[in-house]
PQR file with spaces between the fields and no chain letter, atoms N, CA, C, O and H, PARSE charges and radii, in Angstrom:
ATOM       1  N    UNK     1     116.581   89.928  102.703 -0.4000 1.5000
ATOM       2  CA   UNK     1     115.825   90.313  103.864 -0.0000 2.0000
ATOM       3  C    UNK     1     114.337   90.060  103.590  0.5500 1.7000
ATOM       4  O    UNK     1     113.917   90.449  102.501 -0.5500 1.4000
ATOM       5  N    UNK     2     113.578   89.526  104.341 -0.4000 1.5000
ATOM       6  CA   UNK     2     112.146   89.191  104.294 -0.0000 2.0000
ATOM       7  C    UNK     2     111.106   90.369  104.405  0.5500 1.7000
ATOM       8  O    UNK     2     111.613   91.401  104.844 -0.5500 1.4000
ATOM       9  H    UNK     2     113.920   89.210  105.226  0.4000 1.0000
ATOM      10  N    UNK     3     110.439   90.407  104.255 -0.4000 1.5000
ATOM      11  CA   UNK     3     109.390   91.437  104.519 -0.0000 2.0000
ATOM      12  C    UNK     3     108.312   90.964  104.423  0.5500 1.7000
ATOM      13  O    UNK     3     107.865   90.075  103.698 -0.5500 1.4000
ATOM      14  H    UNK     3     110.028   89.569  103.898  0.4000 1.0000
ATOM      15  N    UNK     4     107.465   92.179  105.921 -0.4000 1.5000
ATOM      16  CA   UNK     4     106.225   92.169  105.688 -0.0000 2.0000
ATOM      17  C    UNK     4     104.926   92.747  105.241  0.5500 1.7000
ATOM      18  O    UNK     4     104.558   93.794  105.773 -0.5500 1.4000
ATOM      19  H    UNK     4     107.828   92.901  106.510  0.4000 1.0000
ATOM      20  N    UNK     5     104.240   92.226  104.388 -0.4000 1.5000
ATOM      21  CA   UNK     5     103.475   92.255  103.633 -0.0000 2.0000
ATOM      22  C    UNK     5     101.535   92.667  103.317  0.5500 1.7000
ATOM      23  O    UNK     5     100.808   93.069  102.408 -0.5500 1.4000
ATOM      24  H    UNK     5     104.539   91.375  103.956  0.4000 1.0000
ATOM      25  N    UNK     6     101.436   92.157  104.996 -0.4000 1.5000
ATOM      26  CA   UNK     6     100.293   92.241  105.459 -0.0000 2.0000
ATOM      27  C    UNK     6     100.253   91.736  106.904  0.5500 1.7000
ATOM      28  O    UNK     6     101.095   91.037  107.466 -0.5500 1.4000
ATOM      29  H    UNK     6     102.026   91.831  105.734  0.4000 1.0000
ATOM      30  N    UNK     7      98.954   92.293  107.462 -0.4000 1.5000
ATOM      31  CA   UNK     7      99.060   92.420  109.043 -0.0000 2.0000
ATOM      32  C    UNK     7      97.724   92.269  109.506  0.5500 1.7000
ATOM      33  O    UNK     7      96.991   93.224  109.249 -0.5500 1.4000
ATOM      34  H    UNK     7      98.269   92.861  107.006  0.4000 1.0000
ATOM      35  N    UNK     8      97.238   91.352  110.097 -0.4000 1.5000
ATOM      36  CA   UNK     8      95.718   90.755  110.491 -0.0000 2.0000
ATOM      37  C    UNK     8      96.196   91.049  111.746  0.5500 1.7000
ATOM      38  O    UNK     8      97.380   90.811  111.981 -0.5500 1.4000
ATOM      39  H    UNK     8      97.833   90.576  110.305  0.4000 1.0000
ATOM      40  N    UNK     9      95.092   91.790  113.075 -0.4000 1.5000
ATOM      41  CA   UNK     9      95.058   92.174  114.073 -0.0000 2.0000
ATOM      42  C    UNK     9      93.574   92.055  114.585  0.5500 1.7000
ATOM      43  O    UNK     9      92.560   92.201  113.902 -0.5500 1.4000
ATOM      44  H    UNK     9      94.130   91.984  112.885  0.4000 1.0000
ATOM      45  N    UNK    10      93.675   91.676  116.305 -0.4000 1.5000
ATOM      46  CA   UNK    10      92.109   92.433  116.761 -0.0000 2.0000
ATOM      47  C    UNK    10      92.081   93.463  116.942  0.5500 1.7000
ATOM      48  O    UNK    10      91.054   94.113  116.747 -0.5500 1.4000
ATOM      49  H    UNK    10      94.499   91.558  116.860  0.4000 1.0000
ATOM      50  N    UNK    11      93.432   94.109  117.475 -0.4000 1.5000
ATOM      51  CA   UNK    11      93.201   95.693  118.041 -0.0000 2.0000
ATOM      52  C    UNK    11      93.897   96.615  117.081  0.5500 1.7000
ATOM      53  O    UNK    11      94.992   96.569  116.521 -0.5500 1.4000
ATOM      54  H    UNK    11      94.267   93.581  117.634  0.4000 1.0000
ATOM      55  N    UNK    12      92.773   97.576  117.074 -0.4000 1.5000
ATOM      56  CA   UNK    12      93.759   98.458  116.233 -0.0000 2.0000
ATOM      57  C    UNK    12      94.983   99.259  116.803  0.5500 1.7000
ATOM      58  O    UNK    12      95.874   99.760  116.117 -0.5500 1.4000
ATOM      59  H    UNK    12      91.883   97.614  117.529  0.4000 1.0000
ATOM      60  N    UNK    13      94.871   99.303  118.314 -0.4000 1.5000
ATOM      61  CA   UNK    13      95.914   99.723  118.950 -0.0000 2.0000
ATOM      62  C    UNK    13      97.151   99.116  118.826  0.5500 1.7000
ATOM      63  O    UNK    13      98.099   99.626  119.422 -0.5500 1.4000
ATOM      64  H    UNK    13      94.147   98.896  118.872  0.4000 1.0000
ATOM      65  N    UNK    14      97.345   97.938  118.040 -0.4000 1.5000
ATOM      66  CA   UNK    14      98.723   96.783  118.516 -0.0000 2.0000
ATOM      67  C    UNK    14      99.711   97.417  116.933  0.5500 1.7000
ATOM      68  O    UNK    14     100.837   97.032  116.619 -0.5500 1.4000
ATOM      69  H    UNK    14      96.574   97.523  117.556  0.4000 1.0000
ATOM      70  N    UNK    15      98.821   98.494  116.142 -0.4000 1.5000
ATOM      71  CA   UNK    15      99.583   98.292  114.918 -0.0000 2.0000
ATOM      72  C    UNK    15      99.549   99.671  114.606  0.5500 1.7000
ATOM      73  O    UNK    15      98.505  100.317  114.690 -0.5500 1.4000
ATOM      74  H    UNK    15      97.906   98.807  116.397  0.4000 1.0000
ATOM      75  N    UNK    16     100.729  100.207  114.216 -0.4000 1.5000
ATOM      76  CA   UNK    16     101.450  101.940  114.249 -0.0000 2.0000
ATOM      77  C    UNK    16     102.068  102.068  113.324  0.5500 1.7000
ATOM      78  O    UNK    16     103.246  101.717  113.253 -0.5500 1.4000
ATOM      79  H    UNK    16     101.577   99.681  114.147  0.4000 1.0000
ATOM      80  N    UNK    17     101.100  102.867  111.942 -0.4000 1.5000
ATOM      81  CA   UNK    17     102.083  103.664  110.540 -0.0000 2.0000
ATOM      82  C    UNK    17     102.625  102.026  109.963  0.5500 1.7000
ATOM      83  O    UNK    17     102.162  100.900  110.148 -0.5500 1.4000
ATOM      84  H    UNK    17     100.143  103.153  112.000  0.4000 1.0000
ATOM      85  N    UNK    18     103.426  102.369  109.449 -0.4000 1.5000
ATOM      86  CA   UNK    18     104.084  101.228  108.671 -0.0000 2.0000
ATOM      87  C    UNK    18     103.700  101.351  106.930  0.5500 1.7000
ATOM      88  O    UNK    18     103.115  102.353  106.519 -0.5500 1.4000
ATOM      89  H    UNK    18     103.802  103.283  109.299  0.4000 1.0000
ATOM      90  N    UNK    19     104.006  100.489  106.210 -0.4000 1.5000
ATOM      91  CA   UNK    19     103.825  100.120  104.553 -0.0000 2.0000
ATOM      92  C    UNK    19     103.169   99.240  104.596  0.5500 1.7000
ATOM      93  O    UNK    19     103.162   99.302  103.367 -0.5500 1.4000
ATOM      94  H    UNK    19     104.482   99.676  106.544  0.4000 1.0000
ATOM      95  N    UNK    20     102.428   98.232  104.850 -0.4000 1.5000
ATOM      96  CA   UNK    20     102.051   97.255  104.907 -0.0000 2.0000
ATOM      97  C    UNK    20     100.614   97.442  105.271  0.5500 1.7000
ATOM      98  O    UNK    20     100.267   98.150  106.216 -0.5500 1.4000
ATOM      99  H    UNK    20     102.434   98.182  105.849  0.4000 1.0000
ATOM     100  N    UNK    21      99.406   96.487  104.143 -0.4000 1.5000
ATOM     101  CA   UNK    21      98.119   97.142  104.329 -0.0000 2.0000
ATOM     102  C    UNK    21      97.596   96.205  105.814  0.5500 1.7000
ATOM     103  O    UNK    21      98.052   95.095  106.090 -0.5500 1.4000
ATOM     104  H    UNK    21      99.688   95.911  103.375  0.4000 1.0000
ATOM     105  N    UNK    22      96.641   96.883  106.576 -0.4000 1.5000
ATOM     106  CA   UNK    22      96.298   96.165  107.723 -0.0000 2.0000
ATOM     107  C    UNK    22      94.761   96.002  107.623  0.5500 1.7000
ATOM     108  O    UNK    22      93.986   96.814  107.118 -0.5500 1.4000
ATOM     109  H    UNK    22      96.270   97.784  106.352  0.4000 1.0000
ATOM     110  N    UNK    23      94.386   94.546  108.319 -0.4000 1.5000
ATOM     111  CA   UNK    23      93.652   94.020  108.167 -0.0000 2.0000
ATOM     112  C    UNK    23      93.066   93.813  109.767  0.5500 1.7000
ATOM     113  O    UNK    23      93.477   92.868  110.440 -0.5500 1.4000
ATOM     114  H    UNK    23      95.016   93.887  108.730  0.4000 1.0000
ATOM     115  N    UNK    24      92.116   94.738  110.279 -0.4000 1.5000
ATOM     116  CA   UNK    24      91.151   95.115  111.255 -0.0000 2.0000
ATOM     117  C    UNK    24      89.879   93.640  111.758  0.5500 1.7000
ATOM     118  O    UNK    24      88.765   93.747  111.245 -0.5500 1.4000
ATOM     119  H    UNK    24      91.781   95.506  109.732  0.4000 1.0000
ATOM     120  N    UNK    25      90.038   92.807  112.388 -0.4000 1.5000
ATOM     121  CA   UNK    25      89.111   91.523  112.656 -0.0000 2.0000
ATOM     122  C    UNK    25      88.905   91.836  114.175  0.5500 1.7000
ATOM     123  O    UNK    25      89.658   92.259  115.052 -0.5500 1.4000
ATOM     124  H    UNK    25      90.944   92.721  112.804  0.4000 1.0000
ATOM     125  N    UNK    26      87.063   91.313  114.129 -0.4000 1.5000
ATOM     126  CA   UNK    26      86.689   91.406  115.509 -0.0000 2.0000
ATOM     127  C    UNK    26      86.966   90.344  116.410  0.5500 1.7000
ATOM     128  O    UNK    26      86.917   90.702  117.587 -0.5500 1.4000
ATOM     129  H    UNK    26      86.451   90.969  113.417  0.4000 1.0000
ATOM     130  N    UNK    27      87.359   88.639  116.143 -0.4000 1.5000
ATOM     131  CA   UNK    27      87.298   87.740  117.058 -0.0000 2.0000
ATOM     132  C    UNK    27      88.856   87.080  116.236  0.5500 1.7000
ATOM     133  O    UNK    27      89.434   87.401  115.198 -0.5500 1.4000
ATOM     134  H    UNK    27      87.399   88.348  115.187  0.4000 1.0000
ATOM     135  N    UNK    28      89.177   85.854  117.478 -0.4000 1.5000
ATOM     136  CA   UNK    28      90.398   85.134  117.301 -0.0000 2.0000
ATOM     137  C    UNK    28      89.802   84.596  115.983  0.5500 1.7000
ATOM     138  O    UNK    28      90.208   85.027  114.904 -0.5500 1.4000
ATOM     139  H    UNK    28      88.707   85.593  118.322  0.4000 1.0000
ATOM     140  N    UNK    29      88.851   83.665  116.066 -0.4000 1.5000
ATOM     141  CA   UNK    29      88.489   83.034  114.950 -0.0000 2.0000
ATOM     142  C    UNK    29      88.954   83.559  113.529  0.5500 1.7000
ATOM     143  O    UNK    29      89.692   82.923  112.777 -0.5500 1.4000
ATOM     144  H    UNK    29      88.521   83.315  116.942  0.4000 1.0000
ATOM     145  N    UNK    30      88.441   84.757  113.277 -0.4000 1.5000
ATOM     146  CA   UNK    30      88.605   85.728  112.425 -0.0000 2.0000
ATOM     147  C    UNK    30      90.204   85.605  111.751  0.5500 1.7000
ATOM     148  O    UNK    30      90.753   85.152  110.746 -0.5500 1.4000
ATOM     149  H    UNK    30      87.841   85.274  113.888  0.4000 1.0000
ATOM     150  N    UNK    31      90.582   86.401  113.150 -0.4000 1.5000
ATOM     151  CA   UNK    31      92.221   86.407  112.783 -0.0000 2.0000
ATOM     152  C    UNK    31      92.909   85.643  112.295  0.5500 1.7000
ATOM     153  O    UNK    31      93.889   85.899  111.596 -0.5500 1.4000
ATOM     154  H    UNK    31      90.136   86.769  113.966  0.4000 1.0000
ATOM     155  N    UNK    32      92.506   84.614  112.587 -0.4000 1.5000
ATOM     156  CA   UNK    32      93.604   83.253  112.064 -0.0000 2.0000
ATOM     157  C    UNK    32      92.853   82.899  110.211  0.5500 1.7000
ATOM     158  O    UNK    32      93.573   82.795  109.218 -0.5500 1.4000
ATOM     159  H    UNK    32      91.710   84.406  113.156  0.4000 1.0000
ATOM     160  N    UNK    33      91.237   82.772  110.191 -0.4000 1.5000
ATOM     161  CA   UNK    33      90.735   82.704  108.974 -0.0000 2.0000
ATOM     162  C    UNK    33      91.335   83.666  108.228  0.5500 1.7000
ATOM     163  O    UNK    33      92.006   83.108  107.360 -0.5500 1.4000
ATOM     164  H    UNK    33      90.652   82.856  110.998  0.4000 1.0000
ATOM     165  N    UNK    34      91.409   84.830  108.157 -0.4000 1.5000
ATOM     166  CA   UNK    34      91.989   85.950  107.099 -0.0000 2.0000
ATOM     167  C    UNK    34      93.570   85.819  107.351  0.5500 1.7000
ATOM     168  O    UNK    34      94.149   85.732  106.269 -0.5500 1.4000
ATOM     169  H    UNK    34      90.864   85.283  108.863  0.4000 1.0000
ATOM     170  N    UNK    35      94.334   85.782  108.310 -0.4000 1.5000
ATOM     171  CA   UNK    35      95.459   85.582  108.080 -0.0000 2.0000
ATOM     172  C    UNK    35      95.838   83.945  107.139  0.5500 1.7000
ATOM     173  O    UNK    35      96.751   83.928  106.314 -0.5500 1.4000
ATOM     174  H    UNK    35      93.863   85.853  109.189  0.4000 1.0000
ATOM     175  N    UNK    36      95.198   82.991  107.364 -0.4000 1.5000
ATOM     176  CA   UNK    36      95.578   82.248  106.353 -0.0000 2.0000
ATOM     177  C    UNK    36      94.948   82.041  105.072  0.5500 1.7000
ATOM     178  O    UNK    36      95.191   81.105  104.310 -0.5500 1.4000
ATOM     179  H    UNK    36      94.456   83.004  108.034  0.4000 1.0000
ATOM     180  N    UNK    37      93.984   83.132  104.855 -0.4000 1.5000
ATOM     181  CA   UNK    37      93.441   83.055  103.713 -0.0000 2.0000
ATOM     182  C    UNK    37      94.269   84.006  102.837  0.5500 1.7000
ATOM     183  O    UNK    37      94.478   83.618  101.687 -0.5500 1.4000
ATOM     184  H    UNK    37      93.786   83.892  105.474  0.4000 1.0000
ATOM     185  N    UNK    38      94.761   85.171  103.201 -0.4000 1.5000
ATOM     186  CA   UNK    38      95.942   85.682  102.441 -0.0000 2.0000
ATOM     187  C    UNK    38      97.100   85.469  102.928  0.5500 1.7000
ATOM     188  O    UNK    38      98.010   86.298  102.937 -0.5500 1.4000
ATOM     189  H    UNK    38      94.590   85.486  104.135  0.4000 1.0000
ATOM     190  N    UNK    39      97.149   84.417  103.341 -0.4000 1.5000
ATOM     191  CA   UNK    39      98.595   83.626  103.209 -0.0000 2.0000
ATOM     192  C    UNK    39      98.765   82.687  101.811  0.5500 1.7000
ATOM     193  O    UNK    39      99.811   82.596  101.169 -0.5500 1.4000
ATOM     194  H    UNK    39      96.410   83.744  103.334  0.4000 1.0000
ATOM     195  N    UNK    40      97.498   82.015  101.495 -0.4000 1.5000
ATOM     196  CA   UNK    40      97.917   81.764  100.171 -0.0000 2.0000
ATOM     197  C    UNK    40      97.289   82.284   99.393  0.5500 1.7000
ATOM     198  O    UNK    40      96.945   81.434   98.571 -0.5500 1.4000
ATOM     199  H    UNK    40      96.648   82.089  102.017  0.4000 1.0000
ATOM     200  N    UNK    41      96.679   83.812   98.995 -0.4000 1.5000
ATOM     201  CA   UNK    41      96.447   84.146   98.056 -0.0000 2.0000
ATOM     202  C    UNK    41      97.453   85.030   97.864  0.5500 1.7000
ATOM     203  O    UNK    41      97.615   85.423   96.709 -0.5500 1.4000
ATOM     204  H    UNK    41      96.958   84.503   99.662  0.4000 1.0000
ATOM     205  N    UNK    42      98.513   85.636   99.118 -0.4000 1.5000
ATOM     206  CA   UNK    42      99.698   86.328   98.760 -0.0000 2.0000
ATOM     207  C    UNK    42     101.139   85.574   98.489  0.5500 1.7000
ATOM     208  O    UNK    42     102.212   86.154   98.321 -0.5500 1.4000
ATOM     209  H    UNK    42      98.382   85.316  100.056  0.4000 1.0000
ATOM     210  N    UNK    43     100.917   84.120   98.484 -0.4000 1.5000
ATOM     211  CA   UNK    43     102.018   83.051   98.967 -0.0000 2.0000
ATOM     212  C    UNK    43     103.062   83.743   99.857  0.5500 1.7000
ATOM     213  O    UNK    43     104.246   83.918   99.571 -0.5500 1.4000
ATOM     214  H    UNK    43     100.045   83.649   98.621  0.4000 1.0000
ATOM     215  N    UNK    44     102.597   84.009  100.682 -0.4000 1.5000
ATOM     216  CA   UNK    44     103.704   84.233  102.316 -0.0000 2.0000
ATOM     217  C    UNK    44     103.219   83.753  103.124  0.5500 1.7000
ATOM     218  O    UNK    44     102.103   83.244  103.027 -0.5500 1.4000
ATOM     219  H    UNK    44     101.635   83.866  100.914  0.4000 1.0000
ATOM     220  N    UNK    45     104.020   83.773  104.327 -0.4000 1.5000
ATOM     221  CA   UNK    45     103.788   82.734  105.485 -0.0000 2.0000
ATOM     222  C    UNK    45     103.379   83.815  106.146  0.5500 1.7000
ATOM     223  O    UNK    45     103.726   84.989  106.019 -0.5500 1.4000
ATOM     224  H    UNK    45     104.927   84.186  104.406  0.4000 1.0000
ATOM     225  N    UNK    46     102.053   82.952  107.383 -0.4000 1.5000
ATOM     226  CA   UNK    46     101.938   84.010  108.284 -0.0000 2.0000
ATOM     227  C    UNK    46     102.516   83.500  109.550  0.5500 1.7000
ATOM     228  O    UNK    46     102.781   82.321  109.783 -0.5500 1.4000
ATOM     229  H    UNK    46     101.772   81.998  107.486  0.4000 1.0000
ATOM     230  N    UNK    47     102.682   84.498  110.334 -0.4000 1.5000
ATOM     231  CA   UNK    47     103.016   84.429  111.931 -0.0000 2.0000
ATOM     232  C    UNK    47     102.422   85.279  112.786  0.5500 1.7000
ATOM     233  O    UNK    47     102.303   86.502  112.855 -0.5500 1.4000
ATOM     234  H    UNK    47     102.467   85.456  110.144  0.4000 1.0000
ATOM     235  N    UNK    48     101.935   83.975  113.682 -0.4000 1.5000
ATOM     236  CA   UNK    48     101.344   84.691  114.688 -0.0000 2.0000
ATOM     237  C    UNK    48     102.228   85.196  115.661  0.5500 1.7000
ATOM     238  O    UNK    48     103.200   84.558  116.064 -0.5500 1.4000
ATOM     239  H    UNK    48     102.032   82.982  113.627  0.4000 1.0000
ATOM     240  N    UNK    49     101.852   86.575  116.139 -0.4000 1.5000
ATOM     241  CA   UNK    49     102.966   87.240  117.190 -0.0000 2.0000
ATOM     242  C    UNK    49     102.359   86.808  118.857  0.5500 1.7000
ATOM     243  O    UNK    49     102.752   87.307  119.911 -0.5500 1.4000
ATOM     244  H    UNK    49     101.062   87.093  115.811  0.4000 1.0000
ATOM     245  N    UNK    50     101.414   85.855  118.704 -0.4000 1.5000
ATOM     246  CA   UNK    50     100.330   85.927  119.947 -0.0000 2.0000
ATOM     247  C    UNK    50      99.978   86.774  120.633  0.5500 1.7000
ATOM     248  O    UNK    50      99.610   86.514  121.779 -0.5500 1.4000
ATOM     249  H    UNK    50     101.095   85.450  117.847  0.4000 1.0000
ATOM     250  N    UNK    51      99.981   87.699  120.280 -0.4000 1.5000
ATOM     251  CA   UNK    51      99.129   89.102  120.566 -0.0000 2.0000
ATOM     252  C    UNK    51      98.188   89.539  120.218  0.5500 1.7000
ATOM     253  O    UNK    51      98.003   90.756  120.241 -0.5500 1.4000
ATOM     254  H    UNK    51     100.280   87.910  119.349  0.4000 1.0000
ATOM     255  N    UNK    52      97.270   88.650  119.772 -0.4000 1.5000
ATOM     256  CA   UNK    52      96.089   89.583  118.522 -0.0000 2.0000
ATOM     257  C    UNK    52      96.491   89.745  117.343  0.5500 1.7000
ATOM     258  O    UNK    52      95.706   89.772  116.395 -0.5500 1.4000
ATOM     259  H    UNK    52      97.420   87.662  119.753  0.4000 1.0000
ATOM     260  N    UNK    53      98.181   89.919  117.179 -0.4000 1.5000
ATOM     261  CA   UNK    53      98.534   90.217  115.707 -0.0000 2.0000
ATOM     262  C    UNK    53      98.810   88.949  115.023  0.5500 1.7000
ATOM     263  O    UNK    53      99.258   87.889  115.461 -0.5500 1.4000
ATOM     264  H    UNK    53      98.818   89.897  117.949  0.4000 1.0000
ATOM     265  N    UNK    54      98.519   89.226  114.100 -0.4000 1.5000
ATOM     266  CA   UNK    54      99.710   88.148  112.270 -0.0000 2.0000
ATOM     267  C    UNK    54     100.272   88.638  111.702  0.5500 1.7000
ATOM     268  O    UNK    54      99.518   89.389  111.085 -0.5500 1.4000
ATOM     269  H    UNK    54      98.155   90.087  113.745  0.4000 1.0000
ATOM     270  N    UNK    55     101.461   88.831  111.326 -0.4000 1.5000
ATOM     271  CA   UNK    55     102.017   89.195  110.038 -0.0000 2.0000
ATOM     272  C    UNK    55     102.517   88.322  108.727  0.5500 1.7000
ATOM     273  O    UNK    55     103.112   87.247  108.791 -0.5500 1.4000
ATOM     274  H    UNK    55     102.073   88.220  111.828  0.4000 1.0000
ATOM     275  N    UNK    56     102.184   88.945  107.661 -0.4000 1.5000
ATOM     276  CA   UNK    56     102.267   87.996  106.685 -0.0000 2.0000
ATOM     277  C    UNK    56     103.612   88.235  106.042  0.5500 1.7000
ATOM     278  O    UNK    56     103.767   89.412  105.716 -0.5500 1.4000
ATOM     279  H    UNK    56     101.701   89.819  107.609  0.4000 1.0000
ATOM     280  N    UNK    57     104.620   87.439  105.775 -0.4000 1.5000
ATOM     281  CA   UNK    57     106.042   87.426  105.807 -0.0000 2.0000
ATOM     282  C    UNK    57     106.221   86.679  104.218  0.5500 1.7000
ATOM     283  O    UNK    57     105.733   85.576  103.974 -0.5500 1.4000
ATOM     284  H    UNK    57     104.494   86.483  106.040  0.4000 1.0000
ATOM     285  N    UNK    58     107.068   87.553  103.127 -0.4000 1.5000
ATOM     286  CA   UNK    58     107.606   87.403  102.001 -0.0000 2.0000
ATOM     287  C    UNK    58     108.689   86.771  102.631  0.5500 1.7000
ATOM     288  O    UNK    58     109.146   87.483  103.525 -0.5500 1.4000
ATOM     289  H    UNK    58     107.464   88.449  103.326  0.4000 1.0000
ATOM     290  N    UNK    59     109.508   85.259  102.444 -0.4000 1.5000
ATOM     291  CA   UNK    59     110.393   84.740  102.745 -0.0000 2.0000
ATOM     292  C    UNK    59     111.315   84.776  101.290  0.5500 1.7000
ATOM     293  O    UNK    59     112.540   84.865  101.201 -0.5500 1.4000
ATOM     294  H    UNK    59     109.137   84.680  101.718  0.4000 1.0000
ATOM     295  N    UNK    60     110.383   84.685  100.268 -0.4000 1.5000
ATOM     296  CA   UNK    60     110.840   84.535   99.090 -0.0000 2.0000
ATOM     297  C    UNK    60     112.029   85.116   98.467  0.5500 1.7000
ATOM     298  O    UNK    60     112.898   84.664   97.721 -0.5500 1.4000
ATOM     299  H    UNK    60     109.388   84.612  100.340  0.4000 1.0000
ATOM     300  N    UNK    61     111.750   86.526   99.126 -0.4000 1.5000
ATOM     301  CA   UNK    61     113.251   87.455   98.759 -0.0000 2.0000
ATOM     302  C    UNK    61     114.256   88.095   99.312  0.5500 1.7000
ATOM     303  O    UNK    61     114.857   89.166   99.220 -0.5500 1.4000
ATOM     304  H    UNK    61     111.045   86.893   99.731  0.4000 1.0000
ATOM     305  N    UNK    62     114.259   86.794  100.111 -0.4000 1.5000
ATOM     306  CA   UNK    62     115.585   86.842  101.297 -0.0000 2.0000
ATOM     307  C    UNK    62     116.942   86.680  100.400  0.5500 1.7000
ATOM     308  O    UNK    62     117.306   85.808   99.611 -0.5500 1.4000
ATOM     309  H    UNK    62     113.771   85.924  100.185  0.4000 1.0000
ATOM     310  N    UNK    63     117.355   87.531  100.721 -0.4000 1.5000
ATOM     311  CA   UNK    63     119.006   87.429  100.505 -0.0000 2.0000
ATOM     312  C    UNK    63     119.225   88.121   98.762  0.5500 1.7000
ATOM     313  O    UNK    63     120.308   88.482   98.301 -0.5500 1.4000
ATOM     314  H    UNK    63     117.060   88.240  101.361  0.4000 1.0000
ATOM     315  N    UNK    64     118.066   88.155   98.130 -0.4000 1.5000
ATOM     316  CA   UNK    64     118.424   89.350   96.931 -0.0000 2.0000
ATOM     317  C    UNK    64     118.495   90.668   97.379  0.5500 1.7000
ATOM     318  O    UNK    64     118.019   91.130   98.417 -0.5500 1.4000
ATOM     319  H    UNK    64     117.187   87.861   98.504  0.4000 1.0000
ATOM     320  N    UNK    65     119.159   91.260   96.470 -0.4000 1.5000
ATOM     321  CA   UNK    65     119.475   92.468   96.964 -0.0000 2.0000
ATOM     322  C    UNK    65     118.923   93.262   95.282  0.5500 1.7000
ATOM     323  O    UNK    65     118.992   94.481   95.122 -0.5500 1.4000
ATOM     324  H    UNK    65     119.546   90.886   95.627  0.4000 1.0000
């Protein structure tokens, strides 16, 4: 199962509790720069939810248990 890891947002409203540290940006620009800048300093992929949000997705440890 994949997990996520980290979470680049504009609003802080779009993102509720969770494990995962979140990452607060004022413009689109922003969002996409920090989401792919710890995309490879965490090697996970990010995805944009097109909402303001990213989440940064461990693919790596899919299917270990």
């Amino acid at each position: 199962m994949s997990s996520i890891i980290a979470i680049v947002t504009l609003q802080e409203n779009k993102v509720r509790g969770g494990g995962a540290p979140t990452f607060y940006v004022e413009k689109q620009e922003d969002l996409q720069h920090t989401a792919f800048t710890l995309e490879k300093i965490l090697d996970a992929t990010a995805h944009d939810l097109k909402n303001g949000v990213m989440i940064l997705v461990d693919h790596k440890n899919s299917g270990k248990h």
